[in-house]
C-alpha positions in Angstrom: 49.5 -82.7 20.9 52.4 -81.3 22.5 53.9 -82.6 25.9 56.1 -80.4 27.9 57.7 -82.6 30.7 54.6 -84.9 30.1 51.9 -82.6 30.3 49.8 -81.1 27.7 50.7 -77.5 27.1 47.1 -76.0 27.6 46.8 -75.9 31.4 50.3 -74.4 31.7 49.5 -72.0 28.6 46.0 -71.1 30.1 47.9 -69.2 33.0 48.8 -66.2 30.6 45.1 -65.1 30.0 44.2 -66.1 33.5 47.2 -63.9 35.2 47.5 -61.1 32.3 43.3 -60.2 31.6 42.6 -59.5 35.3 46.0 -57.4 35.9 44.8 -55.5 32.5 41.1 -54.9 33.5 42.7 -54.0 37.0 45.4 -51.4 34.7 42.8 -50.5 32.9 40.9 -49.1 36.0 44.2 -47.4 37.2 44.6 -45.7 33.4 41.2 -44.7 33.4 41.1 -43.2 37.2 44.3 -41.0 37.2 46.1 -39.0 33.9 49.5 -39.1 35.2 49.0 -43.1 35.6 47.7 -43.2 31.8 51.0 -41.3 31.0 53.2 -43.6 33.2 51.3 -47.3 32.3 49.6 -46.1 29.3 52.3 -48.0 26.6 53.3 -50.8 28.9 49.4 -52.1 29.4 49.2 -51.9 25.8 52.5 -53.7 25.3 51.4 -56.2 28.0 47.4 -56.5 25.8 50.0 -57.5 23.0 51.7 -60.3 24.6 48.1 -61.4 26.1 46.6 -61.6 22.4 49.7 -64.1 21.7 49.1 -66.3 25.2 45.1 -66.3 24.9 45.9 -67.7 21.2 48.3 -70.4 22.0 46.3 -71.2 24.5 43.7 -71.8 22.6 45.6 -73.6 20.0 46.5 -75.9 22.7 43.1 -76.7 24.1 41.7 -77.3 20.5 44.9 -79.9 20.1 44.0 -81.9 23.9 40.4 -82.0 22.9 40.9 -84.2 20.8 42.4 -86.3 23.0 40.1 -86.1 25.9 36.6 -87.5 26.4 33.9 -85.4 25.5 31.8 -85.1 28.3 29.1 -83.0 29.5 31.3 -80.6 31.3 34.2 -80.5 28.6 31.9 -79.5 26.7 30.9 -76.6 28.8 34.5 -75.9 28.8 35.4 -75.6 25.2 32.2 -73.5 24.9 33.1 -70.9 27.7 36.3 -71.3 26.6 35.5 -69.7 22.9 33.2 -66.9 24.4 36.2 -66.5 26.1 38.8 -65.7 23.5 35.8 -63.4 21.4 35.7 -61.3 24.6 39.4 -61.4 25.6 39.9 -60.2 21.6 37.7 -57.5 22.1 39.0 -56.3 25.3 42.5 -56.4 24.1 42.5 -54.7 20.2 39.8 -51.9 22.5 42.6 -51.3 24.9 45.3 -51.3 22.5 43.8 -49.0 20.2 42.7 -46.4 23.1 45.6 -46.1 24.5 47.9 -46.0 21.1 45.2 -43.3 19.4 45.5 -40.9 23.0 49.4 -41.5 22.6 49.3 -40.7 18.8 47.1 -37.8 19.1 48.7 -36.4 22.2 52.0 -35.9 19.6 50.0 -34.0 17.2 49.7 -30.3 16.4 45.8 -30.7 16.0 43.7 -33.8 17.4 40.7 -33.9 15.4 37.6 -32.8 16.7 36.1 -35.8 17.6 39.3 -37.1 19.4 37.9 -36.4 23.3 34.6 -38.1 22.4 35.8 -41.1 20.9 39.0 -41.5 23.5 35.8 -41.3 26.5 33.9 -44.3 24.3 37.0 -46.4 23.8 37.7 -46.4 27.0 34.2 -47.1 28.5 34.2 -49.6 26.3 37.9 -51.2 27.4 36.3 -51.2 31.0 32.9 -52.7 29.8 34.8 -55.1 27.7 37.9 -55.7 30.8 35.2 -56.5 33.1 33.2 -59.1 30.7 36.8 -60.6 30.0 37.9 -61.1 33.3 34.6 -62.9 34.4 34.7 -64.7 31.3 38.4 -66.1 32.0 37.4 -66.7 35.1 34.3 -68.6 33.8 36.2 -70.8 31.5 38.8 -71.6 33.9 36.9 -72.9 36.2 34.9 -75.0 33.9 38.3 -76.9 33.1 39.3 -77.6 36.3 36.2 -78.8 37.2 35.7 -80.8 33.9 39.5 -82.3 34.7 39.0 -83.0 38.9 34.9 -83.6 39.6 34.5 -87.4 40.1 38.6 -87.9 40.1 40.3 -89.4 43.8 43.3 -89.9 44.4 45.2 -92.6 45.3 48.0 -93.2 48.1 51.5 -93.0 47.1 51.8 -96.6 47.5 49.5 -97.6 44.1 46.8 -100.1 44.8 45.0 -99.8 48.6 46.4 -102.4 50.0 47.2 -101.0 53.0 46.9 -104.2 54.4 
């Protein structure tokens, strides 16, 4: 397992799914609701579902390494669970938005689009916001299992060490 200042990397790798799904699903929305935003944001969100894929993975990687060094409880369990619907869904979510937006960009430079190019750029992208919309509750989901599976049934103690606050 690897220790970055003497924590485990996964809940300080977990924040790039948990920041960058949500702020895609909510780009998404934008890229979907107005052409001139698509043409503006279109690239960047899928240069930003790019470098998502890469933090969902690591992060991943890293929660695979600490379970093995936690106790398996009930809710880790849970956790590791939500945790690999998780990364399915955030998969699909990100290769459906990436290949949406490069296919309009692609076809938008040709001399002919195909004739099927409007219908299947309408169901990618229904699909991104089905698919966003899953992802982001599913992050959310998962997220919440761990902190609850690391804090439930923890206190904390005073500064001072024992309670002897005598």
């Amino acid at each position: 397992m690897i220790l970055l200042a003497s924590l485990p990397l996964h809940p300080l790798l977990v924040h790039i799914p948990v920041v960058l799904v949500p702020l895609l699903f909510v780009a998404t929305i934008a890229i979907t609701v107005r052409r001139s935003w698509f043409d503006k944001l279109g690239i960047a969100t899928a240069l930003v579902a790019v470098v998502a894929a890469f933090g969902t993975l690591l992060a991943s990687q890293s929660g695979e390494d600490l379970q093995e060094q936690v106790t398996r409880t009930t809710k880790v369990s849970q956790h590791i669970q939500l945790g690999d619907q998780a990364k399915v869904i955030i998969a699909g979510f990100l290769l459906v938005l990436f290949v949406w937006v490069a296919l309009d960009w692609w076809w938008a430079r040709q001399a002919r689009r195909p004739s099927q190019a409007g219908m299947a750029l309408k169901g990618l992208m229904v699909l991104s916001l089905v698919l966003g919309a899953l992802a982001t509750t599913w992050v959310f989901r998962a997220g919440h299992s761990g902190a609850d599976a690391t804090w439930t049934g923890k206190t904390t103690q005073p500064v001072g060490g024992d309670n002897d606050a005598g």
